[in-house]
PyMOL Python script that loads the backbone (N, CA, C, O; Angstrom):
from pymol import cmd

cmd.read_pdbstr("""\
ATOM      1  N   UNK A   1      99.912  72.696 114.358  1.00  0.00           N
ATOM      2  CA  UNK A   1      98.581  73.062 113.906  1.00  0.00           C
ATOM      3  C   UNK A   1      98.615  74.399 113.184  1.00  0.00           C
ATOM      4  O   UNK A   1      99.607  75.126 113.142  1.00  0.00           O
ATOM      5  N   UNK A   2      97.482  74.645 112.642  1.00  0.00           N
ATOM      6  CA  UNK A   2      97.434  76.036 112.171  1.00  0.00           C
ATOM      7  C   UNK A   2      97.560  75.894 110.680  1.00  0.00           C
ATOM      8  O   UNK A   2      97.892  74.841 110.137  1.00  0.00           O
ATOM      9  N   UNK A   3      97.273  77.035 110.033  1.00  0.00           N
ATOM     10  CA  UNK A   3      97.732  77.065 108.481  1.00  0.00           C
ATOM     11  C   UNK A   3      98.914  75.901 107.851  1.00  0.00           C
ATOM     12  O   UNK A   3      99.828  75.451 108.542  1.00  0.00           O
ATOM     13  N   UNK A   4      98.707  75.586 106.601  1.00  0.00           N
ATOM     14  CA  UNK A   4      99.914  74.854 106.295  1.00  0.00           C
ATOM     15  C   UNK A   4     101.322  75.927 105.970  1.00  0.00           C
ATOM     16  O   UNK A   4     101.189  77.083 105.568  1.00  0.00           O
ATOM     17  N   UNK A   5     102.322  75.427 106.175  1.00  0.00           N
ATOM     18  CA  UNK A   5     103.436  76.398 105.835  1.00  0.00           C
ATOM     19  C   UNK A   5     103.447  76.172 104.577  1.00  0.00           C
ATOM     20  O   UNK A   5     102.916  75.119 104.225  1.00  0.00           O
ATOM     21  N   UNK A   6     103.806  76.711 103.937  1.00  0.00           N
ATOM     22  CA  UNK A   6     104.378  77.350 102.436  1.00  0.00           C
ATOM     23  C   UNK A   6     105.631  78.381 102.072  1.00  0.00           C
ATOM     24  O   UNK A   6     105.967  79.400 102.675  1.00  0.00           O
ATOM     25  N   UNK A   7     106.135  77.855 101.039  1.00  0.00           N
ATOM     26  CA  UNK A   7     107.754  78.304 100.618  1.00  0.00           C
ATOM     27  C   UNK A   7     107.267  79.728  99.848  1.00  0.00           C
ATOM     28  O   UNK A   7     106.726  79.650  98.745  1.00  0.00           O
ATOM     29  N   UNK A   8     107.419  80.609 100.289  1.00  0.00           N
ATOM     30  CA  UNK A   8     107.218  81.609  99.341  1.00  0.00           C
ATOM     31  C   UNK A   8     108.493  82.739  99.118  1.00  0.00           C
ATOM     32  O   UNK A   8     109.153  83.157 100.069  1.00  0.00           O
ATOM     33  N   UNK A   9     108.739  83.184  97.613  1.00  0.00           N
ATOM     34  CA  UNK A   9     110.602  83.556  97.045  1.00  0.00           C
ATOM     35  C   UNK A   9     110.029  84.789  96.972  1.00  0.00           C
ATOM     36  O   UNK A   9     108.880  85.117  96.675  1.00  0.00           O
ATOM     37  N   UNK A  10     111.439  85.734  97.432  1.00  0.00           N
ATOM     38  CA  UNK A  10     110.771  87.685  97.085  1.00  0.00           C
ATOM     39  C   UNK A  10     112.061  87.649  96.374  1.00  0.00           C
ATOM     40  O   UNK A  10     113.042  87.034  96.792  1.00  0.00           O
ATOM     41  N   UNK A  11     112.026  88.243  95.424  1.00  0.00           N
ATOM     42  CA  UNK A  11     113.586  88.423  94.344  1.00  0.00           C
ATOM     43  C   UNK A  11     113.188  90.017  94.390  1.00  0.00           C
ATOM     44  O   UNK A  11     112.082  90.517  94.598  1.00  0.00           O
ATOM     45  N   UNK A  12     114.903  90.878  94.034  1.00  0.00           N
ATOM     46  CA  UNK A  12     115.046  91.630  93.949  1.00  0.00           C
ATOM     47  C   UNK A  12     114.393  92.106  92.047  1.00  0.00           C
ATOM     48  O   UNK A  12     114.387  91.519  90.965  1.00  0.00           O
ATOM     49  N   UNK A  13     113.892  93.585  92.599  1.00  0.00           N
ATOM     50  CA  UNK A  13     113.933  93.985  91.097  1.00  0.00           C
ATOM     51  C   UNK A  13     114.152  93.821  90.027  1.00  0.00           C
ATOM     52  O   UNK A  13     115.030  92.965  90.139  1.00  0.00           O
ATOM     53  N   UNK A  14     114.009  94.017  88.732  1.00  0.00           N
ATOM     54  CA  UNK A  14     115.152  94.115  87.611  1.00  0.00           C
ATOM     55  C   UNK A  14     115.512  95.237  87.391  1.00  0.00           C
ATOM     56  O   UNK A  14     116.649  95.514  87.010  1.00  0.00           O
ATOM     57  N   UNK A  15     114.767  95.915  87.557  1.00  0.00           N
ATOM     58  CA  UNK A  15     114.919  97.362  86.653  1.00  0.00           C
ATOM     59  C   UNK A  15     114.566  98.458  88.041  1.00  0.00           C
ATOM     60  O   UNK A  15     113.722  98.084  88.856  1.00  0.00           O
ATOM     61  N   UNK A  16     115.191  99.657  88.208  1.00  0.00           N
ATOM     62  CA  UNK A  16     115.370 100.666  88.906  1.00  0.00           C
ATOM     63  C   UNK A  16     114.375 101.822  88.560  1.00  0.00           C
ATOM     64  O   UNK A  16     114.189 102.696  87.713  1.00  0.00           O
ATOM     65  N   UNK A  17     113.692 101.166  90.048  1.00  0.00           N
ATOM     66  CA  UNK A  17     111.811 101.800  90.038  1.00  0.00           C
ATOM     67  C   UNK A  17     112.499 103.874  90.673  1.00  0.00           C
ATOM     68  O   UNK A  17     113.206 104.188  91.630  1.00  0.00           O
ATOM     69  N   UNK A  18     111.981 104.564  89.818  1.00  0.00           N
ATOM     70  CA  UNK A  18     112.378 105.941  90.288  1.00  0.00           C
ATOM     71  C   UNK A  18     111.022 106.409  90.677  1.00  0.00           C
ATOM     72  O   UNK A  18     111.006 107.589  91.026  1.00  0.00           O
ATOM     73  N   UNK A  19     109.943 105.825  90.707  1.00  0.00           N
ATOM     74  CA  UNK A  19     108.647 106.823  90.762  1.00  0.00           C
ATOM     75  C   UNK A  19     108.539 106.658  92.753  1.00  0.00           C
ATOM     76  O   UNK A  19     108.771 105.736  93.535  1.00  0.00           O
ATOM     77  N   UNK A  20     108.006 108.277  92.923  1.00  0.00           N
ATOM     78  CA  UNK A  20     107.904 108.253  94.048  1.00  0.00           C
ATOM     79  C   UNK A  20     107.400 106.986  95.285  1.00  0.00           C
ATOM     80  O   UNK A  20     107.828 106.767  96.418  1.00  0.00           O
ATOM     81  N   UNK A  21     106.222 106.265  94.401  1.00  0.00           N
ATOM     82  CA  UNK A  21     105.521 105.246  95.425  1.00  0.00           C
ATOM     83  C   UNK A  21     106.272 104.274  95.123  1.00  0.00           C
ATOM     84  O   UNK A  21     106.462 103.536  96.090  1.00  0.00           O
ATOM     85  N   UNK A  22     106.904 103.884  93.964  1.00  0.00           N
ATOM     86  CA  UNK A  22     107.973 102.832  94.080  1.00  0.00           C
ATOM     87  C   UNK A  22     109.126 103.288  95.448  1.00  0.00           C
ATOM     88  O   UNK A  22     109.743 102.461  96.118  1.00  0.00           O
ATOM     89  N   UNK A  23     109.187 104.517  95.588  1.00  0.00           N
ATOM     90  CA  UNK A  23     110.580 104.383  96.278  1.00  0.00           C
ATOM     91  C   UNK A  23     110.130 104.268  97.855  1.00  0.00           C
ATOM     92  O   UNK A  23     111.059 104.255  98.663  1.00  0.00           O
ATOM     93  N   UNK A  24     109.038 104.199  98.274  1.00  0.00           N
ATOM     94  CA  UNK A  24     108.670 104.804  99.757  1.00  0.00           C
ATOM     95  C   UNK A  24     108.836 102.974 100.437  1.00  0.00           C
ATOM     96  O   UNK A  24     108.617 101.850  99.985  1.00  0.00           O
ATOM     97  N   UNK A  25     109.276 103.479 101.564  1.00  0.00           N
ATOM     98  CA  UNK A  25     109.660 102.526 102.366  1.00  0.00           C
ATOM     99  C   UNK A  25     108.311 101.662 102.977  1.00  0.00           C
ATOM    100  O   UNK A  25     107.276 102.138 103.444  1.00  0.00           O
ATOM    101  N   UNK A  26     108.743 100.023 102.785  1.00  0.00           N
ATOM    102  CA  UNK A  26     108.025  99.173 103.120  1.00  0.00           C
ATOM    103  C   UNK A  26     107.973  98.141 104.315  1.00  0.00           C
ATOM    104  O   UNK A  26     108.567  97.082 104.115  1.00  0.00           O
ATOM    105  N   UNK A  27     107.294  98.323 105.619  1.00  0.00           N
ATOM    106  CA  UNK A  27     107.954  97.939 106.689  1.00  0.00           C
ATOM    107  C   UNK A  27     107.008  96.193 106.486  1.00  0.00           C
ATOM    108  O   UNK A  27     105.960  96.218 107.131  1.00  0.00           O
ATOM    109  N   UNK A  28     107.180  95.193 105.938  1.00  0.00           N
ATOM    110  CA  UNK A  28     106.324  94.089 106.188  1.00  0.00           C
ATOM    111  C   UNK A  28     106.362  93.129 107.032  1.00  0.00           C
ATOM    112  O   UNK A  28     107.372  92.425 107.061  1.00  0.00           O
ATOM    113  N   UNK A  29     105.488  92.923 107.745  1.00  0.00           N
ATOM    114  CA  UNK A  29     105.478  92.023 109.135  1.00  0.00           C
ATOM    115  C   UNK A  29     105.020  90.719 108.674  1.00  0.00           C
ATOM    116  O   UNK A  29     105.944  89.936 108.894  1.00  0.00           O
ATOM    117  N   UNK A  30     104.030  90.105 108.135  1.00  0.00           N
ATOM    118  CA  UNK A  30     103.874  88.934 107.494  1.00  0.00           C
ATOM    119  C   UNK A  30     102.948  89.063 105.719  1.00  0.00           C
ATOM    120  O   UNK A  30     102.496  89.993 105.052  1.00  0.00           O
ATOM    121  N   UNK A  31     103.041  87.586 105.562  1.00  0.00           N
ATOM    122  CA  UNK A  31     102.459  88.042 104.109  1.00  0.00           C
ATOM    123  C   UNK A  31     101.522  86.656 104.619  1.00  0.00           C
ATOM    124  O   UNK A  31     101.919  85.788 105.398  1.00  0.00           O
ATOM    125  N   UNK A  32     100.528  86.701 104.123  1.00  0.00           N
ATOM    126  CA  UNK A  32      99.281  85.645 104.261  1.00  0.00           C
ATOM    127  C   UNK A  32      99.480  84.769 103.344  1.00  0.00           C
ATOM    128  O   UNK A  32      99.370  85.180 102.189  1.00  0.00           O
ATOM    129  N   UNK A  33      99.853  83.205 103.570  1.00  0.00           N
ATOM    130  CA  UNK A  33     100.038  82.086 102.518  1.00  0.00           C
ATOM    131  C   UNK A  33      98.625  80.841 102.727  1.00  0.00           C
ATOM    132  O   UNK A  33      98.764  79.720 102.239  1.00  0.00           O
ATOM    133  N   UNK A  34      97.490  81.169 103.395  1.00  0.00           N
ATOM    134  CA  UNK A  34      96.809  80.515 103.778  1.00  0.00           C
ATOM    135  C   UNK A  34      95.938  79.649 102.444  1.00  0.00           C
ATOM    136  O   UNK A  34      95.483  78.508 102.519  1.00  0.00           O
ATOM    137  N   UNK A  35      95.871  80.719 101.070  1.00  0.00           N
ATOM    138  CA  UNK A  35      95.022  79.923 100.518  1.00  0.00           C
ATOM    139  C   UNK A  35      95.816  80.101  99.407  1.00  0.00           C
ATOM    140  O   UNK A  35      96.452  81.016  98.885  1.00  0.00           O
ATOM    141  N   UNK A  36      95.512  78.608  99.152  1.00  0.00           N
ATOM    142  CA  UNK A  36      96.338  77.523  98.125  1.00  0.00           C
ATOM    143  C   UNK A  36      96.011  78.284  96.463  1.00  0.00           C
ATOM    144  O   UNK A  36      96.916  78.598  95.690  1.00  0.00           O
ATOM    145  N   UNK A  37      94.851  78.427  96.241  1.00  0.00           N
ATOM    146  CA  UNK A  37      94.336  78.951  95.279  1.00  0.00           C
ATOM    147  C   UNK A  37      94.343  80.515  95.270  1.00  0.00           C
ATOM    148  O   UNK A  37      93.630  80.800  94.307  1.00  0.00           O
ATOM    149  N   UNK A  38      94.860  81.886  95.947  1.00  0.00           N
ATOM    150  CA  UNK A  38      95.227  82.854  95.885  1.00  0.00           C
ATOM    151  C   UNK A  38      93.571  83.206  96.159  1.00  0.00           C
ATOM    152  O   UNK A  38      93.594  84.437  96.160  1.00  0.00           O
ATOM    153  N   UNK A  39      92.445  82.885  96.342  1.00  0.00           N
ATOM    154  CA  UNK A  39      90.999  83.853  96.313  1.00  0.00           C
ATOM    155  C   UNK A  39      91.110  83.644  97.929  1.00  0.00           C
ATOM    156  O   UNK A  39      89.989  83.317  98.320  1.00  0.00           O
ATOM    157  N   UNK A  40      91.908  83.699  98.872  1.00  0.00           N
ATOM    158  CA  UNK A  40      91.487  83.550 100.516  1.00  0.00           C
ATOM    159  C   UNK A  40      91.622  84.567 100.830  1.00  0.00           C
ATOM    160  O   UNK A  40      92.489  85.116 100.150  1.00  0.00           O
ATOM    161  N   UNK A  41      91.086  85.347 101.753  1.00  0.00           N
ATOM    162  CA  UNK A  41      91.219  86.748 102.371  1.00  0.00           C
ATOM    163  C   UNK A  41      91.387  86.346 103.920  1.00  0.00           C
ATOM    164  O   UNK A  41      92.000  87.141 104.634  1.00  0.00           O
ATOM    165  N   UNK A  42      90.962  85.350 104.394  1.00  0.00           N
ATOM    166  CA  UNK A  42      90.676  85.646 106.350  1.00  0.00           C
ATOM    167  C   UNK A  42      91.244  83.682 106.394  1.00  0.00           C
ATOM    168  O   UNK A  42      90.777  82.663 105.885  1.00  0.00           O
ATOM    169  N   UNK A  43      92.504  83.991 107.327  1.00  0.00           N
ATOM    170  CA  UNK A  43      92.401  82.930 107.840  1.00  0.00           C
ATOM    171  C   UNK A  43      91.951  81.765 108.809  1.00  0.00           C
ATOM    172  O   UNK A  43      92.324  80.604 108.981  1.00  0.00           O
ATOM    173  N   UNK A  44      91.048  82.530 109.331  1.00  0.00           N
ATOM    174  CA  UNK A  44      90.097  81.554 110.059  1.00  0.00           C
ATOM    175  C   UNK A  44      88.723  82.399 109.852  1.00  0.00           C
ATOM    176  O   UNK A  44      88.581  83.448 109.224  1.00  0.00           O
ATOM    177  N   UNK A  45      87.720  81.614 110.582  1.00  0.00           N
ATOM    178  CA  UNK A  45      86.434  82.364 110.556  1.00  0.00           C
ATOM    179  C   UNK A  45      85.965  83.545 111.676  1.00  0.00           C
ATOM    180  O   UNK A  45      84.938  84.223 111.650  1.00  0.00           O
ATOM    181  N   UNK A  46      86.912  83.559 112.530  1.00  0.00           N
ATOM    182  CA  UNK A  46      86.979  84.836 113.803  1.00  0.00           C
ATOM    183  C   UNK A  46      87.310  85.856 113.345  1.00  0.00           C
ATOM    184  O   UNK A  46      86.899  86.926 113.793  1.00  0.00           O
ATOM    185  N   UNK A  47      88.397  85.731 112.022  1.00  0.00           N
ATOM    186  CA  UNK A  47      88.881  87.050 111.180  1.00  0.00           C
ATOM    187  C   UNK A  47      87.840  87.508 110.332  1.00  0.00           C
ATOM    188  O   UNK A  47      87.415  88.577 110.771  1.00  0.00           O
ATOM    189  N   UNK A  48      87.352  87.211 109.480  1.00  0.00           N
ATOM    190  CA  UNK A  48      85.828  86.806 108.750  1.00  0.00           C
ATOM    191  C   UNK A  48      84.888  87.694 109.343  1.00  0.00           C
ATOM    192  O   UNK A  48      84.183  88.569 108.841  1.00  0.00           O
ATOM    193  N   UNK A  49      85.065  87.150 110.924  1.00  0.00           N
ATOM    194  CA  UNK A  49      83.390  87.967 111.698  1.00  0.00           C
ATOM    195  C   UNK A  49      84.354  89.102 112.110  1.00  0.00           C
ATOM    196  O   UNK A  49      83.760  90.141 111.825  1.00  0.00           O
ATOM    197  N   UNK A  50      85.343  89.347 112.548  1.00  0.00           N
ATOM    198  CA  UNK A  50      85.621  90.388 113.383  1.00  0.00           C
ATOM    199  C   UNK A  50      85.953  91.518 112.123  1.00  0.00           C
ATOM    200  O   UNK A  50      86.060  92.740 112.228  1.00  0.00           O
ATOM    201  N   UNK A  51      86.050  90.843 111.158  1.00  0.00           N
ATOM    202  CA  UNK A  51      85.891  92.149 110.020  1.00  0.00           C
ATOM    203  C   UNK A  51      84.744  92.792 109.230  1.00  0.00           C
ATOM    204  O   UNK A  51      84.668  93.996 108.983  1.00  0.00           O
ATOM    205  N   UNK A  52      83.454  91.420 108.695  1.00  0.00           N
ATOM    206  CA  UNK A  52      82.722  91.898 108.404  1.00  0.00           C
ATOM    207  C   UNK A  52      81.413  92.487 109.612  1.00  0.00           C
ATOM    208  O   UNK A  52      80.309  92.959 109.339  1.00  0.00           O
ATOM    209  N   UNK A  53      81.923  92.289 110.727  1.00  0.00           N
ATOM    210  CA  UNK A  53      80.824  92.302 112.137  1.00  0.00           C
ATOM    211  C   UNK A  53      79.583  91.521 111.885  1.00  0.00           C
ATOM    212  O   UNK A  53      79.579  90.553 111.125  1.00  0.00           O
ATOM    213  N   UNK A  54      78.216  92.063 112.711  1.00  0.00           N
ATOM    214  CA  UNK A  54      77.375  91.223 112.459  1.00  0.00           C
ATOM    215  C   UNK A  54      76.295  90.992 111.671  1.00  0.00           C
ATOM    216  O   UNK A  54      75.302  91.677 111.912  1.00  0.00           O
ATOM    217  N   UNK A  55      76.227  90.062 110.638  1.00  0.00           N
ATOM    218  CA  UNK A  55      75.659  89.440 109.326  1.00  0.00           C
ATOM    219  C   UNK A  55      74.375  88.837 109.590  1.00  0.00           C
ATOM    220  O   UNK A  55      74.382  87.742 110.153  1.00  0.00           O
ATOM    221  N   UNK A  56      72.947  89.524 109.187  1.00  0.00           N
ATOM    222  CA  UNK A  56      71.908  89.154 108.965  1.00  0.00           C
ATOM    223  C   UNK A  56      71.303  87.334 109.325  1.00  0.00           C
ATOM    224  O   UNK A  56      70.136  86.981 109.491  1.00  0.00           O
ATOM    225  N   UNK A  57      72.288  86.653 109.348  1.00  0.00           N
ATOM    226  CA  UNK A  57      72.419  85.296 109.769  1.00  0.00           C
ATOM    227  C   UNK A  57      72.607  85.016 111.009  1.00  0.00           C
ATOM    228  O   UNK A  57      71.958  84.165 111.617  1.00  0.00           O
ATOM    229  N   UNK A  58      73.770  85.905 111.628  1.00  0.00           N
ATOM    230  CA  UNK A  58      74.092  86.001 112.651  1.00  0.00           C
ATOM    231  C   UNK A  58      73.010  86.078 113.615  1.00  0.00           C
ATOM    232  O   UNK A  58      72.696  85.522 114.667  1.00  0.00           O
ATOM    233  N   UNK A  59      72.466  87.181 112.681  1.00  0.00           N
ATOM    234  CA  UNK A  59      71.224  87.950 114.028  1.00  0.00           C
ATOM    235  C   UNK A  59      69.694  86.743 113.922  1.00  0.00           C
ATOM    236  O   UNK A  59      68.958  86.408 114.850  1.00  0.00           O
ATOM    237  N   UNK A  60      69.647  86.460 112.933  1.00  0.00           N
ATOM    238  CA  UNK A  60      68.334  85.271 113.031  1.00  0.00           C
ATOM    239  C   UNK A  60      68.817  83.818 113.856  1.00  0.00           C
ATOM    240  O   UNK A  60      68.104  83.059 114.512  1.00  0.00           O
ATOM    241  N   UNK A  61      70.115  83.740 113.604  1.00  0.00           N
ATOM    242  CA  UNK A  61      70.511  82.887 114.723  1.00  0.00           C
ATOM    243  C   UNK A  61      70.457  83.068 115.823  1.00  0.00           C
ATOM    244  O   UNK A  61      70.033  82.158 116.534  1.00  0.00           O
ATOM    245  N   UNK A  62      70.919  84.484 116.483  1.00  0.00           N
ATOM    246  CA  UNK A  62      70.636  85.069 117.884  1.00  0.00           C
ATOM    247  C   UNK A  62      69.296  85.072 118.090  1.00  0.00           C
ATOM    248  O   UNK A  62      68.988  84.588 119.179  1.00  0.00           O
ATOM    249  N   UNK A  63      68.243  85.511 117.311  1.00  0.00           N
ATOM    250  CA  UNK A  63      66.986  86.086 117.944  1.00  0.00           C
ATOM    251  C   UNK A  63      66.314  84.439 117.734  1.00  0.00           C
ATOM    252  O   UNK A  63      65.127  84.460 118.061  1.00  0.00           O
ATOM    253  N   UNK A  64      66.715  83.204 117.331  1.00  0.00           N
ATOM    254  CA  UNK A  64      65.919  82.340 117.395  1.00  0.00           C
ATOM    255  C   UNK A  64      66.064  81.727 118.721  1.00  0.00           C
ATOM    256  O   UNK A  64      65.156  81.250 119.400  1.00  0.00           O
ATOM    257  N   UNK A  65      67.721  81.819 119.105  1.00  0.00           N
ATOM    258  CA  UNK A  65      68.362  81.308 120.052  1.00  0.00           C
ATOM    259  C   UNK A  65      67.232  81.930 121.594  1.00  0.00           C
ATOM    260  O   UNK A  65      66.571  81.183 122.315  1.00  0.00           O
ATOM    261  N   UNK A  66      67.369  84.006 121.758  1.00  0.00           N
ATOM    262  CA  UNK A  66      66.866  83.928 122.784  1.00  0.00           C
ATOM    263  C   UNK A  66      64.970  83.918 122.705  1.00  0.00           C
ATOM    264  O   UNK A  66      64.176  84.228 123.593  1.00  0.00           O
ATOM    265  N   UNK A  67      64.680  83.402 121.186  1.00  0.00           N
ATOM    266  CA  UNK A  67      63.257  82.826 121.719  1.00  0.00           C
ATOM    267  C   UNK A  67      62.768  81.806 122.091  1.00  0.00           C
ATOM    268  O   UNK A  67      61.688  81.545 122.622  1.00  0.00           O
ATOM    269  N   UNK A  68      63.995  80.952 121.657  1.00  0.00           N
ATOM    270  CA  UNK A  68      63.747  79.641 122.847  1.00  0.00           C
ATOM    271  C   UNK A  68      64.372  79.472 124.207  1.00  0.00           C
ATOM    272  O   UNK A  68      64.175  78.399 124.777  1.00  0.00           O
ATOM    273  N   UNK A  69      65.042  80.322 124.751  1.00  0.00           N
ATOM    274  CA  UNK A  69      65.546  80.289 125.708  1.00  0.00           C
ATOM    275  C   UNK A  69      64.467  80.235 127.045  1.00  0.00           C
ATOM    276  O   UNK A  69      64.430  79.406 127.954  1.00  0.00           O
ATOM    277  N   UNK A  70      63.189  82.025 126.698  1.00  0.00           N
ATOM    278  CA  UNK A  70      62.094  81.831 126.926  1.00  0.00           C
ATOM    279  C   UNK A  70      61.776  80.639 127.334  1.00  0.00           C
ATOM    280  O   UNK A  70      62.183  79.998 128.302  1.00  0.00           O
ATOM    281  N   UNK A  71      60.816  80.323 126.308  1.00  0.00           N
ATOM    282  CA  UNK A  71      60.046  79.149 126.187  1.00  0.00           C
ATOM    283  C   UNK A  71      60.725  77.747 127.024  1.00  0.00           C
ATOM    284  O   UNK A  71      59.941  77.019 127.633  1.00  0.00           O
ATOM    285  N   UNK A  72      62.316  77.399 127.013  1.00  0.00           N
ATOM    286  CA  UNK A  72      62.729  76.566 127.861  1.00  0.00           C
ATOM    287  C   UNK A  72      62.546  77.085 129.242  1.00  0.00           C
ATOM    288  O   UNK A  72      62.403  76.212 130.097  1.00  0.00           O
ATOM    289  N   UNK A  73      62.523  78.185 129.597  1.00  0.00           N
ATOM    290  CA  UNK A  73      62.584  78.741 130.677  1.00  0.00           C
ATOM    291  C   UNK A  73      60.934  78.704 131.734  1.00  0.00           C
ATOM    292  O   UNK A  73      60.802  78.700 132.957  1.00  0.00           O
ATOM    293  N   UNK A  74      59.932  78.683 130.670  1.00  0.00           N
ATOM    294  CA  UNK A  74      58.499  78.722 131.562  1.00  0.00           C
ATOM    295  C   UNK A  74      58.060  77.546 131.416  1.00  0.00           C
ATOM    296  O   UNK A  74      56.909  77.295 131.774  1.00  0.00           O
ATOM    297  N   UNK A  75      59.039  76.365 130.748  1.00  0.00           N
ATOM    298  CA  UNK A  75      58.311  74.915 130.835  1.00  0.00           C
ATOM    299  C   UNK A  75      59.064  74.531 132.047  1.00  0.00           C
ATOM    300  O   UNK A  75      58.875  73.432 132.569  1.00  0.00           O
TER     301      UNK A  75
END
""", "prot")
cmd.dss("prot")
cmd.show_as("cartoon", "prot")
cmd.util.cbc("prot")
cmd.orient("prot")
């Protein structure tokens, strides 16, 4: 389960980068292959919320939720 895997190639340089931010060391732990078309940022929708927090939708969903909770509650 999970993301599809994907083949992705890192080739060395051609040409001998001398500028300081070229030279600074790069420690990379994964690279994100989730979207097929390169516009994906979050691979699931938990990443999504836990980055943008909570979204105007969110909250009309909550506040509809505990006004019926109420109302189930005194029938």
């Amino acid at each position: 389960m999970g993301p599809k895997k994907r083949v992705i190639t890192l080739r060395k340089s051609l040409r001998v980068h001398t500028k300081r931010a070229a030279l600074e060391k790069i420690n990379l732990k994964f690279i994100d292959t989730a979207s097929k078309f390169g516009h994906g940022r979050f691979q699931t929708p938990a990443d999504k919320a836990a980055f943008m927090g909570t979204l105007k939708k969110d909250r009309v969903r909550e506040d509809a939720a505990n006004a019926a909770a109420p109302a189930a509650a005194q029938s």
